[in-house]
FISETOR-565146 format. One record per residue (C-alpha): z, y, x. Coordinates in steps of 0.25 Angstrom, whole numbers, plus 5000, padded with zeros to 4 digits. Layout:
<rs>
ZYX;...
</rs>
This chain:
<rs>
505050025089;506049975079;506249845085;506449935099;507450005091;508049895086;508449825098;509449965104;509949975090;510249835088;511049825103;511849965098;512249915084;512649775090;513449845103;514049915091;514549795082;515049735093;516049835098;516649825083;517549725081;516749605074;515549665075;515049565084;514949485074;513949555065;512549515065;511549645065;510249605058;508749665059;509049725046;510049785051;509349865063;508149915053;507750035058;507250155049;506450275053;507250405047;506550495038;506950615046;506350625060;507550705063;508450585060;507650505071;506750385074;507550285068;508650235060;509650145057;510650105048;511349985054;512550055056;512750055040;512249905038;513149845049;514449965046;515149855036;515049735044;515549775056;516749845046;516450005050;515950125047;514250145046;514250295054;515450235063;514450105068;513150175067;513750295078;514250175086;512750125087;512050255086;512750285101;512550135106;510950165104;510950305110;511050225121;509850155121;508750235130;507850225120;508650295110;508750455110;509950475099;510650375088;511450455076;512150425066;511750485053;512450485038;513150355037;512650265046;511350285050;510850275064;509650395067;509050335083;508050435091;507150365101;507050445116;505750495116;505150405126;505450295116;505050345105;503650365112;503450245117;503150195103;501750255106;501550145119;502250055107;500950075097;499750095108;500249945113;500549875099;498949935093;498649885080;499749805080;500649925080;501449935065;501049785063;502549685061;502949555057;503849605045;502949515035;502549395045;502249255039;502249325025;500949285019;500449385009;499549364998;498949504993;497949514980;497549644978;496149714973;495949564964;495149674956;494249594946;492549574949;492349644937;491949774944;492149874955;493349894961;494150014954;495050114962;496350004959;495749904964;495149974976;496650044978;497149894980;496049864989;496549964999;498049954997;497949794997;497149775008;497949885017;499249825011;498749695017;498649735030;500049805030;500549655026;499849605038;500449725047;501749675044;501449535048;501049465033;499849365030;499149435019;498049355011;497249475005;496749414991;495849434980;496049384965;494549374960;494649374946;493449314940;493949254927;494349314914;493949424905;493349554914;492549444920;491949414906;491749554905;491149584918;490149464916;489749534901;489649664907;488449604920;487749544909;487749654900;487149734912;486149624915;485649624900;485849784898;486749764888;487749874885;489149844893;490049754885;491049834878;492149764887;491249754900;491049824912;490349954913;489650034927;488550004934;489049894943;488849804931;487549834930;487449804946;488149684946;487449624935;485949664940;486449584953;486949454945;485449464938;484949484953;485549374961;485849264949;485149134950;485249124937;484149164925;485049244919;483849274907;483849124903;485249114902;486149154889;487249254889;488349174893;487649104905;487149254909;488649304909;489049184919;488049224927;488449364926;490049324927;489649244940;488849324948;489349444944;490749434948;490349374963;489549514962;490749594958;491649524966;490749524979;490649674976;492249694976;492549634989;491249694997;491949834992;493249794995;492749745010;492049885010;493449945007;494149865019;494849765009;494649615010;495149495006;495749355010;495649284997;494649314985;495649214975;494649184960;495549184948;494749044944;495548984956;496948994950;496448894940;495448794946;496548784956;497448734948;498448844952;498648884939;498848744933;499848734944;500648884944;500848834927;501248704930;502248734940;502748854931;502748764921;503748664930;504548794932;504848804916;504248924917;502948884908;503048854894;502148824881;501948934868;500948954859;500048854865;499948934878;500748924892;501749024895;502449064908;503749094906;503649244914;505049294906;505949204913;505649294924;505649424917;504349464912;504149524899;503349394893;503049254894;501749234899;500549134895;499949074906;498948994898;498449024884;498448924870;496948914873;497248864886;496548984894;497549024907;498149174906;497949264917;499449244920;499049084924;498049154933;499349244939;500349114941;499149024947;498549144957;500149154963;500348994962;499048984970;499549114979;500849014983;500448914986;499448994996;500649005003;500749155000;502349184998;501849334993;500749374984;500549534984;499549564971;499149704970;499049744955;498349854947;499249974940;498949884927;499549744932;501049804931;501349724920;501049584927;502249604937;503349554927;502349424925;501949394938;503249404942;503949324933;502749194936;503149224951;504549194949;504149084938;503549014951;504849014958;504449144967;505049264970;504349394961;503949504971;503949424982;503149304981;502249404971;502049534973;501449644964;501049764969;500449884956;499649994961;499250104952;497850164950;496850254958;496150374955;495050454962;495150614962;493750704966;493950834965;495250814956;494650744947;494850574943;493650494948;493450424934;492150344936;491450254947;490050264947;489750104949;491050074939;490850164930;492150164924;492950144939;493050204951;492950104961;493050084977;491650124979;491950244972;493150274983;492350234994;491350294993;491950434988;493050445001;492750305010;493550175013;494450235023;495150345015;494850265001;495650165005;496850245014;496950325000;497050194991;498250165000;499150275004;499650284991;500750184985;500150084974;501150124965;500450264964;499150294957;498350354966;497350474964;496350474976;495950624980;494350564985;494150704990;495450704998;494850575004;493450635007;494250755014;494350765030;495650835030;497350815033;497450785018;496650665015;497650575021;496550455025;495850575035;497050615040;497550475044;496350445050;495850575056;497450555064;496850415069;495550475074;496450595081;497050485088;495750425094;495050575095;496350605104;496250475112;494650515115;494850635120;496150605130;495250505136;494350605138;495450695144;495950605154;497350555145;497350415145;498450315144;499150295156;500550345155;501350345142;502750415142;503350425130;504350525133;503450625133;503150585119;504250705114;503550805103;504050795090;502750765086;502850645094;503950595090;503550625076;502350525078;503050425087;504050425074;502850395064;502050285074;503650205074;503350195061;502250135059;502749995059;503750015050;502850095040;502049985041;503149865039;503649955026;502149955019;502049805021;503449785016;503249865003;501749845000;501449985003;500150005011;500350165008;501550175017;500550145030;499550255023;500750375022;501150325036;499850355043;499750495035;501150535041;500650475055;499350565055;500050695052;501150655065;500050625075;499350775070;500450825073;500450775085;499250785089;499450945086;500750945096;500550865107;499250845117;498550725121;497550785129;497950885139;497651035138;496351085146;497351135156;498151005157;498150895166;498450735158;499750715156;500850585154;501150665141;499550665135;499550505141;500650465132;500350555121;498850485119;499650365118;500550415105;499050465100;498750315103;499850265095;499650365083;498250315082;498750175084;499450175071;498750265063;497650145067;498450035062;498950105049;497750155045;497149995049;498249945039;497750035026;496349975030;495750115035;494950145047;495650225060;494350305062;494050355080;493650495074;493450565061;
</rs>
């Protein structure tokens, strides 16, 4: 509908410039023809600002141009008003008939409908979850499960090749600790005082003593935790991504940690940072020179002892991430990763790259689950977590993961499980969903009356209900657009909430199925098709957050 728009607007704001003198002369731009929606329904359907943007080259006053294209686009059929407000804005009201045929617009385009081009032939690399085989995942984890994998798929709505991937960190310390605590369980020793407790260890480890090949009894401790490290992670890890699968969340790429290194990749990131005059010797150990690029510290890369840091890990993973032939690299982080920003961005432009851009970092903050008002504290496989289990099985996959969504990342969230379990207008999952199934139940019964699909007149699309809900459905796109843009997944998830409560208000004022004493009309034929075109996107939207579109609740 914008780019409709556009084309009227663009013709009135060149008639404009060329009846002033050397405005022929001045290119107008896409950028400046963006077209806004106003807060203020009163204000109308769209705005516009390119009176002000093209005031000063053409060498006049912003309300003076914008009045002179205001009354050029009245003109245009399509077009019910064009005013001019404050200092330059330009407020356009579609004819009724035009506005309704956004409805026909959305029923053609289907699942397409909201779907654009703004991010195509970007290839996008997005880590997120990344969470390490040590356990089950906890509620951070699980919340970037579902805002990863929906932010994904808003990526790809806007045209971007995302590559969903997974850093498998099998290497280092928890690892140690995770093997210490299976064999501890296998031997019914007391947990490690630095190990693992809950009674998935004690699962886990009666599986690897189950399955093993190996005769664990004529083995001596050391060989018996290698068994124990081995299997027991492929357990762990098997684990993760059958729940995570279970939750709607699945991966391109599982990337090992050990591959940075027998790669090479790491040799290769140091050498040519090294190249860059950005490595240095100190101490006996290898430094990357991270200040030069504003981080608090210099940071070793590889120890005296000759060991690699976990910050050669970092520069090998993104070396090996570029020369993938990803240009940008989204890593989801934890609330407790804010102070690798300064670092990573500082090795990003030691490489040459541009911070934020070639790299981006996005923090999200934790989650707590509230029963009856009070913290869930413990999970009952973990022990000292709560875990997705623990959410799916209290409220579902569905309204688990719409809740883990709709808020922003930057806020830590407190999820109301009873809220979730309810049937009612205020859990916002139900109330999106239970829309959608209107939609449909609507569709059953006006074939059932006789309403089908013959005729669609939009003018008779004229209640301010509908005009409400055309307004919201014009949307969508843009909505949309903006989530992919900013990384923000929530702002489809607010949308669909605000689209629920129009099309039930609707539904209350305007009839799809004649009255008992009334014959099938054009107006009950053209209104299925808006309640076709409110289900369409309440389907897609609730499609991109990875949650089901039930046919009847």
């Amino acid at each position: 509908m914008t780019a409709d728009l556009s084309t009227p607007l663009a013709a009135a704001v060149r008639s404009a410039l060329d009846a002033r003198e050397g405005g022929a002369e001045i290119d107008v731009t896409a950028a400046d023809l963006v077209l806004d929606r106003p807060r203020n329904r009163e204000h109308g359907d769209w705005a516009s600002n390119v009176a002000m943007r093209l005031a000063k080259r053409v060498g006049t006053n912003p309300r003076e141009l914008a009045t002179d294209i205001a009354e050029r686009l009245a003109q245009d059929p399509g077009i019910a008003r064009a005013e001019v407000a404050g200092p330059g804005f330009i407020n356009i009201t579609l004819d009724v008939a035009s506005a309704g045929e956004l409805a026909r617009t959305i029923v053609e385009a289907g699942d397409a409908y909201g779907r654009g081009d703004a991010l195509q032939g970007r290839r996008i690399n997005l880590e997120f979850v990344s969470a390490n085989p040590t356990g089950p995942l906890h509620m951070g984890g699980v919340r970037w499960a579902a805002v990863g994998d929906s932010l994904a798929r808003v990526l790809e709505a806007a045209g971007a090749d995302v590559t969903r991937e997974y850093y498998f960190n099998d290497h280092g310390a928890q690892i140690d600790r995770f093997a210490r605590s299976l064999l501890a369980a296998y031997l019914g020793e007391p947990t490690p005082e630095d190990g693992y407790g809950g009674a998935y260890i004690g699962e886990i480890a009666a599986q690897v003593a189950a399955n093993t090949s190996e005769d664990l009894a004529a083995l001596d401790r050391d060989a018996q935790q290698e068994v124990f490290r081995h299997d027991g992670v492929e357990l762990m890890f098997g684990e993760i991504k059958a729940k995570l699968h279970e939750f709607g969340v699945d991966f391109d790429v599982f990337f090992h940690e050990d591959t940075v290194h027998t790669s090479g990749a790491v040799s290769r990131a140091i050498e040519r940072l090294r190249d860059e005059g950005h490595v240095f010797e100190a101490d006996g150990a290898t430094w990357l020179r991270t200040t030069t690029f504003g981080d608090d510290k210099d940071r070793v890369i590889v120890r005296s002892d000759g060991e690699p840091t976990y910050m050669s890990g970092d520069i090998g993973y993104y070396l090996d991430k570029r020369e993938r032939g990803f240009e940008e690299n989204l890593i989801m982080l934890g609330a407790d990763h804010h102070g690798y920003i300064g670092r990573m961005m500082a090795m990003v432009a030691a490489f040459g790259d541009e911070p934020n851009v070639n790299l981006q970092l996005l923090i999200g903050q934790m989650v707590n689950l509230v029963r009856d008002g009070e913290p869930v504290r413990m999970s009952k496989r973990a022990g000292n977590i709560v875990t997705l289990d623990d959410l799916v099985e209290a409220v579902g996959v569905d309204a688990g993961r719409y809740a883990l969504v709709r808020s922003s990342v930057n806020t830590t969230l407190d999820i109301d499980l009873d809220l979730l379990a309810s049937r009612t207008n205020d859990n916002p999952v139900y109330s999106v969903q239970y829309a959608h199934a209107r939609t449909r139940a609507v569709d059953r019964n006006a074939a059932t009356a006789g309403v089908d699909r013959s005729t669609f007149d939009p003018s008779l699309l004229d209640h301010e209900t509908e005009a409400a809900l055309l307004g919201a459905l014009r949307e969508y796109p843009r909505v949309v657009a903006q989530a992919a843009e900013l990384r923000e997944p929530h702002r489809v998830a607010r949308f669909l909430e605000e689209l629920a409560g129009l099309y039930n208000r609707w539904y209350d004022a305007r009839r799809v199925i004649p009255r008992a004493d009334e014959e099938v009309a054009d107006v009950h034929r053209t209104r299925l098709q808006l309640n076709d075109a409110a289900g369409q996107v309440l389907r897609n939207g609730l499609g991109l957050l990875g949650v089901h579109a039930p046919e009847r609740m």
